[in-house]
C-alpha positions as CSV (number, residue, x, y, z in Angstrom):
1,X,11.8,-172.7,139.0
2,X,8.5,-170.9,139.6
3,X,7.9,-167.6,140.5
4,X,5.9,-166.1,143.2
5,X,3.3,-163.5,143.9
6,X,3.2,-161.6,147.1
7,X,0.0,-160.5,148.5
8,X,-1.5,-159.1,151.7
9,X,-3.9,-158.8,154.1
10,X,-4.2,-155.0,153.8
11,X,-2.4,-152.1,153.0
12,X,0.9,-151.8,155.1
13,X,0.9,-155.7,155.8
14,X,4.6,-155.4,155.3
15,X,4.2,-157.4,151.3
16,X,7.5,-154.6,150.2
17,X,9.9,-155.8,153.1
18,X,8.7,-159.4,152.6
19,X,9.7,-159.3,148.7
20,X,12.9,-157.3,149.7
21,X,13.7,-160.8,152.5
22,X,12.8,-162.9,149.9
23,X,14.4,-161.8,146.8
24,X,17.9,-161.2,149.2
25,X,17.0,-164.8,150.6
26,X,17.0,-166.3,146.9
27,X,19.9,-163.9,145.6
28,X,22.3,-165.2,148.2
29,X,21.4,-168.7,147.6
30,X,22.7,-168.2,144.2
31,X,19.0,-168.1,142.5
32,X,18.7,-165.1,140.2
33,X,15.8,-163.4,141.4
34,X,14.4,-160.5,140.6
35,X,11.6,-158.0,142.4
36,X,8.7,-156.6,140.4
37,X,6.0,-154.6,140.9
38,X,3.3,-154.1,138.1
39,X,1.6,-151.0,139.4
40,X,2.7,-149.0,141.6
41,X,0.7,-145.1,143.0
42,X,2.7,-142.3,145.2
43,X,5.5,-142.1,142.9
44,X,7.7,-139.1,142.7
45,X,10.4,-138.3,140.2
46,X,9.5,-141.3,138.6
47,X,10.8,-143.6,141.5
48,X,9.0,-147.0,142.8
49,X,9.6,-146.8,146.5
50,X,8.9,-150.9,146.6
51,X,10.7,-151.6,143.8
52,X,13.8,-149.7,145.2
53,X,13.6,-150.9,148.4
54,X,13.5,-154.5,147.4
55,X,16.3,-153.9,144.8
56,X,18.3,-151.8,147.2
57,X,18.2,-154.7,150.1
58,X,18.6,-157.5,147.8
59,X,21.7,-155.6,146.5
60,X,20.7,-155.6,143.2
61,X,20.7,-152.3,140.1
62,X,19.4,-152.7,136.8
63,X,19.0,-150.3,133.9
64,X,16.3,-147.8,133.3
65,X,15.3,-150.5,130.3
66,X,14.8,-153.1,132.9
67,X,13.0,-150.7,136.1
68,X,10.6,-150.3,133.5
69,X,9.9,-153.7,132.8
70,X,9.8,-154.4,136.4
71,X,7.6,-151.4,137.1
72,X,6.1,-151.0,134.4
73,X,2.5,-149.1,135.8
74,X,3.8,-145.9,138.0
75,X,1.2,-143.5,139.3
76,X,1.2,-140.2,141.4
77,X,-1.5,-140.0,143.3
78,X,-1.4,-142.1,146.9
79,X,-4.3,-144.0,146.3
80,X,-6.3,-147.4,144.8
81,X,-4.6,-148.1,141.0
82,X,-8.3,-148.2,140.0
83,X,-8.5,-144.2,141.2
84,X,-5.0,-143.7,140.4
85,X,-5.3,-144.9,136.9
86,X,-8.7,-142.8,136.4
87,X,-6.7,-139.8,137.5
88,X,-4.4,-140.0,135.1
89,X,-6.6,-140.8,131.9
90,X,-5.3,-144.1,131.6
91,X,-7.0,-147.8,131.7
92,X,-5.4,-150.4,133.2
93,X,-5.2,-153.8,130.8
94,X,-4.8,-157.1,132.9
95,X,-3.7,-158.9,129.8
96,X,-0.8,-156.8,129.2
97,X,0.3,-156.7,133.0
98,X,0.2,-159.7,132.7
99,X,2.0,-160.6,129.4
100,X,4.6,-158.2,131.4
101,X,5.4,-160.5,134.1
102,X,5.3,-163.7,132.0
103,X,8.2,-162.1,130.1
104,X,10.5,-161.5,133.1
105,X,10.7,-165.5,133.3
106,X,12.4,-166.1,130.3
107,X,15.0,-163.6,131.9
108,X,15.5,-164.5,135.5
109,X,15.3,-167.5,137.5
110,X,12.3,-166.2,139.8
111,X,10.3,-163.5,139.6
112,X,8.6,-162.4,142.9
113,X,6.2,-160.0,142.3
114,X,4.6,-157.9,144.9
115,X,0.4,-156.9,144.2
116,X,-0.5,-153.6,145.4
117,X,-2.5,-153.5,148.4
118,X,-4.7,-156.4,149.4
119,X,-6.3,-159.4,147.4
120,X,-9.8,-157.2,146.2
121,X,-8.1,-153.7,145.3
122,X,-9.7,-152.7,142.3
123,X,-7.5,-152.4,139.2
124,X,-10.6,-151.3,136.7
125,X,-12.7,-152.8,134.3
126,X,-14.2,-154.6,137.0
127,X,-10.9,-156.4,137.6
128,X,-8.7,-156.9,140.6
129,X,-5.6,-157.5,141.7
130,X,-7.5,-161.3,142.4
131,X,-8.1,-161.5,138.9
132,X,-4.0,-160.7,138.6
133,X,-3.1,-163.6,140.3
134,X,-5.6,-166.1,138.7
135,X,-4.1,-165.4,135.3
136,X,-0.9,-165.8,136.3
137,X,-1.6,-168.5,137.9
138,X,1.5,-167.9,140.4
139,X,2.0,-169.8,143.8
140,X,1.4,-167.0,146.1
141,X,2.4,-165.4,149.7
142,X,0.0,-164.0,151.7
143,X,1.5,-161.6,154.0
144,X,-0.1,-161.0,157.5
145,X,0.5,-158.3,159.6
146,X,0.5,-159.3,163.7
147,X,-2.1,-157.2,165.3
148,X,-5.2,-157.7,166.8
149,X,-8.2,-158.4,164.1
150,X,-5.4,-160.3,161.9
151,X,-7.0,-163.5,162.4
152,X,-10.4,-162.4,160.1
153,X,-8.0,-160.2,157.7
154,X,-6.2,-163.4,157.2
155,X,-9.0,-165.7,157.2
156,X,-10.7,-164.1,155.2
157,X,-8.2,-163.5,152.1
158,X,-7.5,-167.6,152.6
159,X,-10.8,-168.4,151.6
160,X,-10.7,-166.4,148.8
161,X,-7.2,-167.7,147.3
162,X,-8.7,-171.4,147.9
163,X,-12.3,-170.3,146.6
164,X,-9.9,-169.1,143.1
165,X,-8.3,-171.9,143.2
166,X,-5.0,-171.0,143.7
167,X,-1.6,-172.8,145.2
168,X,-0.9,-170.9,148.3
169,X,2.6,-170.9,149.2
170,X,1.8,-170.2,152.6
171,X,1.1,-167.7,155.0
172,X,3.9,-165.0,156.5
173,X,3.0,-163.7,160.3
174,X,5.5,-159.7,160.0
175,X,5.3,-158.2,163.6
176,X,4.4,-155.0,162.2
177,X,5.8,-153.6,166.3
178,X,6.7,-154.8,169.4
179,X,4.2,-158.0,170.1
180,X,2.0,-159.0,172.9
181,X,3.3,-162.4,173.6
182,X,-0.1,-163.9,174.5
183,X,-2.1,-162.2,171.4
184,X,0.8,-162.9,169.0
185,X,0.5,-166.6,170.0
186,X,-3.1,-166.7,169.6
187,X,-3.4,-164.9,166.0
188,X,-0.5,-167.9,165.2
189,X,-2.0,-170.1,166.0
190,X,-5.4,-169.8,165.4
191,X,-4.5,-169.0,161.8
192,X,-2.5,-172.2,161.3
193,X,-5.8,-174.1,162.8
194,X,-8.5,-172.4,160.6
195,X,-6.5,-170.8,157.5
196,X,-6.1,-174.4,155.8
197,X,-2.0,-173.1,154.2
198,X,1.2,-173.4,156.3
199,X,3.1,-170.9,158.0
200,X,5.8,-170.6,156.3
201,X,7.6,-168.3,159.2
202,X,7.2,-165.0,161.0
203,X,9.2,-162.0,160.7
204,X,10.2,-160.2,164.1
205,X,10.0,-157.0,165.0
206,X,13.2,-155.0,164.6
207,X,14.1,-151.4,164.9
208,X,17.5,-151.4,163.9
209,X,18.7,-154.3,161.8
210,X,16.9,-156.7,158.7
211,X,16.1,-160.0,160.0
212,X,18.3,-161.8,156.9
213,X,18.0,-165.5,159.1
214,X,14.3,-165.2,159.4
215,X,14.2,-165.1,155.4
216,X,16.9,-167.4,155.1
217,X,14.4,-170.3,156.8
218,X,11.5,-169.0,154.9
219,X,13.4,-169.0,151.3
220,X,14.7,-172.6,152.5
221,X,10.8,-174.0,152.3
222,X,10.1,-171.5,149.3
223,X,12.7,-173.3,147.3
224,X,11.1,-176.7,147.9
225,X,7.6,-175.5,146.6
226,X,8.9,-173.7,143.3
227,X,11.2,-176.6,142.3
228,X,9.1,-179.2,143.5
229,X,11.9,-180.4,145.5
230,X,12.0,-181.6,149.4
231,X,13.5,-178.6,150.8
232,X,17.5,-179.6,150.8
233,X,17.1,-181.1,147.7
């Protein structure tokens, strides 16, 4: 099976509770599936707030061995991993983030890893988290946040996954809060006639509970495109 790489529109897209819905999505349909995140900033205590929410929803607890290897970049500082990484002295090699998350598939059936803000956030060395993706060469999510000027956000970071020539997965449409039914409907659809990648579903907005059948669906069509099965199959 192959793994996945989530990516957004912008920062606060909702790419953590995506991962988390996907991972659970994939752990209850007996797939053993595994969150990473290969930088993370705002760390305290040493703790990956993603990480730990994906693990924690997907029900899921590894040793301090593993968190490592599924974290393996943690910075302070609430910022870019390019600043983040210049703050603390420290130079951020593709190649071995890379080499990282290669190594997680020889351990687990999937690995979904979750990029740190959107497609162009600098990771240094005149890299970016673009440049992540290519080399991995990963079928990838683009998460896109429900609100008004989504359409260009999402447009825009379509064109450049096709322009690097990478297989998109397909797009997911979080309603980041409550959503006007008539500019919901347009963003929708206006990205599914201009954004060349299917829709693979759209996450409601919820207050109180985790919308596990929303995921359900989308992990149904996910399985089809990293087995190269017909979904079912």
């Amino acid at each position: 099976m192959k793994s996945l790489f989530i990516t957004g529109t912008d920062t606060d897209a909702g790419k953590t509770f995506v991962t988390a819905g996907i991972v659970k999505g994939f752990v209850s349909n007996g797939i053993d599936a595994v969150p990473a995140k290969p930088v993370q900033t705002g760390c305290v205590n040493g703790v990956a707030e993603d990480l730990e929410f994906s693990l924690k929803t997907a029900g899921l607890s590894f040793p301090d061995a593993v968190l490592k290897k599924l974290c393996p970049l943690q910075f302070v500082p609430v910022c870019s991993p390019h600043l983040a990484a210049e703050l603390a002295d420290y130079s951020i090699n593709l190649s071995e983030m890379v080499s990282g998350l290669e190594s997680l598939q020889s351990d687990f059936d999937c690995v979904v890893a979750e990029g740190a803000g959107g497609i162009f956030v600098p990771l240094g060395s005149g890299k970016t988290m673009l440049d992540l993706m290519i080399e991995l060469g990963w079928p990838v999510v683009l998460v896109s946040s429900d609100k008004l000027g989504t359409i260009n956000h999402t447009l825009l970071s379509l064109s450049a996954l096709h322009n690097a020539g990478l297989e998109i997965a397909g797009v997911i449409i979080n309603h980041v809060s409550p959503p006007s039914r008539l500019i919901s409907a347009s963003n929708t659809a206006a990205i599914r006639e201009y954004g060349g990648a299917d829709i693979l579903g759209e996450i409601p907005f919820s207050r109180n509970s985790f919308p596990e059948n929303s995921f359900i669906a989308i992990c149904e069509k996910l399985k089809g495109i990293l087995t190269d099965e017909l979904p079912g199959n």
